[in-house]
C-alpha positions as CSV (number, residue, x, y, z in Angstrom):
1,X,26.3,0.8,36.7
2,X,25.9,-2.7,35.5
3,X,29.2,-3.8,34.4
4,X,28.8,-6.9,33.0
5,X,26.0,-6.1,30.4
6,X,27.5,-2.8,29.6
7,X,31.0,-4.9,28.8
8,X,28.6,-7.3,27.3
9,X,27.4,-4.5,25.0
10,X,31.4,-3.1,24.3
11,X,32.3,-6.5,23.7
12,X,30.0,-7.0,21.2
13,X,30.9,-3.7,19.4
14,X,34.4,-4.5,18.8
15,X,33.7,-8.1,17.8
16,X,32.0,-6.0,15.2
17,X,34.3,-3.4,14.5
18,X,37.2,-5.2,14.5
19,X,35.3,-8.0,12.1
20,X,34.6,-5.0,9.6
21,X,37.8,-3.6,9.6
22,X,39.9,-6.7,9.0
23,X,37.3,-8.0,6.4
24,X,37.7,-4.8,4.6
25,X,41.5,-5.2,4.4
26,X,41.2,-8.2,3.2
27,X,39.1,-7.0,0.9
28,X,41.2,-4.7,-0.7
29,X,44.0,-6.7,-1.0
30,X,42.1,-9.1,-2.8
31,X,40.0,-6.3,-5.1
32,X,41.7,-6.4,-8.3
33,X,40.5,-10.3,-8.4
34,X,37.0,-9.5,-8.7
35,X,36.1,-11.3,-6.4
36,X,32.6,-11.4,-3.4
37,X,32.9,-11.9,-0.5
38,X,30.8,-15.4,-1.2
39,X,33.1,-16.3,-3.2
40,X,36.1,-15.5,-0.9
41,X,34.5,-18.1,0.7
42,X,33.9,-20.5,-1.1
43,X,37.5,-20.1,-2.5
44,X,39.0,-19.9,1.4
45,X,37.0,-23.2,2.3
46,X,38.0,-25.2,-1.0
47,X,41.6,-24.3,-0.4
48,X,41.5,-25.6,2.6
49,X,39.8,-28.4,1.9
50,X,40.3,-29.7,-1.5
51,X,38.3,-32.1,-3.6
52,X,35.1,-31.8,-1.4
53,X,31.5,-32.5,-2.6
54,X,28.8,-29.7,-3.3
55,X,27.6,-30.7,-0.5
56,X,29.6,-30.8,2.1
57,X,31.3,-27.3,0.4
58,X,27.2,-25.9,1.3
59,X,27.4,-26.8,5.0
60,X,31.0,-25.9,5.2
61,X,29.9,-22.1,4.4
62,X,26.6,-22.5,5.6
63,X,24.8,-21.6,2.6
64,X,22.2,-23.3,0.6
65,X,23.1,-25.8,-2.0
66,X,21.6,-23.9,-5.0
67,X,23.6,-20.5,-3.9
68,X,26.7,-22.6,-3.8
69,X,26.4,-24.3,-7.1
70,X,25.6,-21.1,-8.5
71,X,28.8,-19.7,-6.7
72,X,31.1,-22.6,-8.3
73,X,29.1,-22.2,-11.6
74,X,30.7,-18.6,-11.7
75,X,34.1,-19.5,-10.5
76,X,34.2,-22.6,-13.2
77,X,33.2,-20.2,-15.7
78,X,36.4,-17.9,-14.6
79,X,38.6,-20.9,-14.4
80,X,39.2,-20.4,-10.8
81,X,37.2,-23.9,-9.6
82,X,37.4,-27.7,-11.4
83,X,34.9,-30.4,-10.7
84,X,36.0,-33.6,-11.4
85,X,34.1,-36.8,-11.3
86,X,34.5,-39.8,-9.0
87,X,35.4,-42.5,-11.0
88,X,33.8,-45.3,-8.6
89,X,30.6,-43.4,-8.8
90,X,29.9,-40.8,-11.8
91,X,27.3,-38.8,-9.9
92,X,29.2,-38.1,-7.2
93,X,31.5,-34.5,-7.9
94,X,34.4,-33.2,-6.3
95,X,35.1,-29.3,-6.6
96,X,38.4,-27.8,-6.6
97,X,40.4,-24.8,-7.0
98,X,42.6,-24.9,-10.1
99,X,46.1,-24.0,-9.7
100,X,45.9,-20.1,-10.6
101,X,43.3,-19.8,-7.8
102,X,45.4,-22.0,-5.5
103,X,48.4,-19.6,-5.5
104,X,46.0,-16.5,-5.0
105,X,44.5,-18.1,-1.3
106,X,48.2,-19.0,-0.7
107,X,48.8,-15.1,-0.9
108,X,45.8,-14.6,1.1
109,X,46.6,-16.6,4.1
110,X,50.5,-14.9,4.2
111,X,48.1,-11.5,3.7
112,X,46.7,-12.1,7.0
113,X,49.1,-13.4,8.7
114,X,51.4,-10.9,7.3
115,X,48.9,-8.3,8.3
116,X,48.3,-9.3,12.4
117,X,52.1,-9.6,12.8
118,X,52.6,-6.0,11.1
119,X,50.1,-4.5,13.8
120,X,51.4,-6.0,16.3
121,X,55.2,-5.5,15.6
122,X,55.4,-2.1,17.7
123,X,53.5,-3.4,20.4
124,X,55.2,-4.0,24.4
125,X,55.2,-7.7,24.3
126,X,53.5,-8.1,27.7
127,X,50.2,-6.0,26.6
128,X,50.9,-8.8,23.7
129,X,50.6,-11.4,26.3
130,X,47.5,-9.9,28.1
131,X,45.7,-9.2,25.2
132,X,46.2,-12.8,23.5
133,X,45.6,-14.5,27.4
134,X,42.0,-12.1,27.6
135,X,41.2,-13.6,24.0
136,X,41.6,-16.8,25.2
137,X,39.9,-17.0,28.1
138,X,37.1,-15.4,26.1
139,X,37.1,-17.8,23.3
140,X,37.2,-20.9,26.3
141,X,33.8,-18.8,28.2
142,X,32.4,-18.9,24.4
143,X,33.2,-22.2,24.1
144,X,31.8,-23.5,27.2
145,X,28.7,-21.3,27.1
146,X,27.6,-22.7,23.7
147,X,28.3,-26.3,25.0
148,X,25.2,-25.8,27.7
149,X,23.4,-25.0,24.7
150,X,21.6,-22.1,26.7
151,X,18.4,-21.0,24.9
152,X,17.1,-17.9,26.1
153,X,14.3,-17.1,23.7
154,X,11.6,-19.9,24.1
């Protein structure tokens, strides 16, 4: 048995599983919005950081410009998102949520927070303490893996 790749493989599947299910949680706490998951988003990222540019709100999720304005063209037509002008330079736009929008990713982030803490309310503190300290020394071999910028396909 190879243990490392078959962990490896494991791993992986509950990155993904795990991923799914808390997404779709989320998901359905937030399904009488109407809202995608692109837009989720877009709405999470402007929440946290307000009055940003169309540009850096592209990078920030990692999608193209034109799918992002067409995002915030959407939300603006809801009234969830504002742009506002820059007064020292009129071509320049900052896009925010309005305050409707605001108070619904407020109730998100107490969702998931909420939502962690309930699962792990019945749970033996110790196995608590294992399983944050294994998550943390994974996240620090991710960390420092991706920081050799290894590049195994060339």
């Amino acid at each position: 048995m190879n243990a490392p790749i078959d962990c490896a493989k494991e791993i992986a599947d509950l990155f993904k599983s795990i991923h799914k299910t808390y997404h779709h949680y989320i998901l359905s706490q937030v399904a009488c919005h109407n809202l995608t998951v692109p837009q989720l988003t877009v709405l999470h990222e402007l929440y946290h950081h307000p009055e940003i540019t169309l540009t850096e709100l592209s990078e920030r999720v990692d999608l193209a410009k034109s799918t992002v304005c067409g995002i915030i063209d959407r939300l603006e037509v809801h009234g969830a998102v504002k742009r506002v002008k820059v007064n020292e330079d009129r071509r320049i736009v900052r896009i925010s949520l309005t305050e409707d929008v605001g108070a619904v990713q407020g109730k998100l982030d107490v969702i998931r927070k909420n939502y962690l803490a309930e699962l792990f309310k019945d749970i033996d503190p110790e196995d608590l303490e294992k399983m944050l300290f294994g998550l943390q020394q994974l996240n620090g071999l991710m960390k420092k893996f991706q920081q050799n910028e290894h590049c195994e396909f060339k």
